[in-house]
N, C-alpha and C positions, 0 to 999 in steps of 0.2 A: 266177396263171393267169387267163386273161380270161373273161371270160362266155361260154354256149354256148347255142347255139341248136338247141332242136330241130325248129324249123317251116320249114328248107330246101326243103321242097318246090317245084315250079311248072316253068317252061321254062328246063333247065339252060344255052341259048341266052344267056338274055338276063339269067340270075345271070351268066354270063362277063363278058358286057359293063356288067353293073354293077362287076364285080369291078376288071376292066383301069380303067375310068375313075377309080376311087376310088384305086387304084394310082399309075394316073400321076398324080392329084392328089397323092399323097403324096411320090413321088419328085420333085416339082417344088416341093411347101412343105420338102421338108428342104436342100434347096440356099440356102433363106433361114432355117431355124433358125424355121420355121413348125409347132408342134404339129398333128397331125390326128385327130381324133375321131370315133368311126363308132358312134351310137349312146351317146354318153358314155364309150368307152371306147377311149384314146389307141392309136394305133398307127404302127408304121414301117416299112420297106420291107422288114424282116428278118422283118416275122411275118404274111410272103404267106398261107403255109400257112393260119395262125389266120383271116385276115381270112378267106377264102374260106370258109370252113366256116362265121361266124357272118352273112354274109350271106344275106338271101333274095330270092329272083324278088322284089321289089317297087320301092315308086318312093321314093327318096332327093332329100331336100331339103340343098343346098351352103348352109351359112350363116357368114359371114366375119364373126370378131370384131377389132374394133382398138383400139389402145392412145388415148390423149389426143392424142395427134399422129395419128391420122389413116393408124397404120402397121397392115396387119393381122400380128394377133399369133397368130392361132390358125383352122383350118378347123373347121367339127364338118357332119355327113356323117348328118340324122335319118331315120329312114324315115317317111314318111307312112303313118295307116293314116285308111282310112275312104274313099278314093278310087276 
């Protein structure tokens, strides 16, 4: 089971639209066999439900890892805190 979060709180507005963005990053790295991390904990286009519940109203940093050639191999999806 994944990690849960209880600090959801804030403008359930713009958790949507963090949620959809992180989404279609993920439906768009599984088409190339691209792992996506939200918080250190991987996820796929099958466990919408999960992702939604452990995101919150906040601000999310995209950071692209890649292999020796220069291929990215993995998204990870951190939240900022302190902003």
């Amino acid at each position: 089971m994944k990690k849960e979060n209880a600090k959801n709180k804030g403008n359930p507005k713009k958790k949507r639209a963090i949620y959809e963005w992180i989404m279609g990053e993920i439906r768009e790295a599984e088409k190339y066999g691209i792992l996506v991390n939200v918080e250190g904990v991987s996820y796929s286009s099958d466990e919408t439900v999960e992702l939604f519940h452990v995101l919150e109203d906040a601000v999310y940093m995209k950071e692209y890892l890649g292999d020796s050639e220069g291929r990215i191999i993995q998204i990870n999806f951190d939240k900022i805190t302190g902003v």
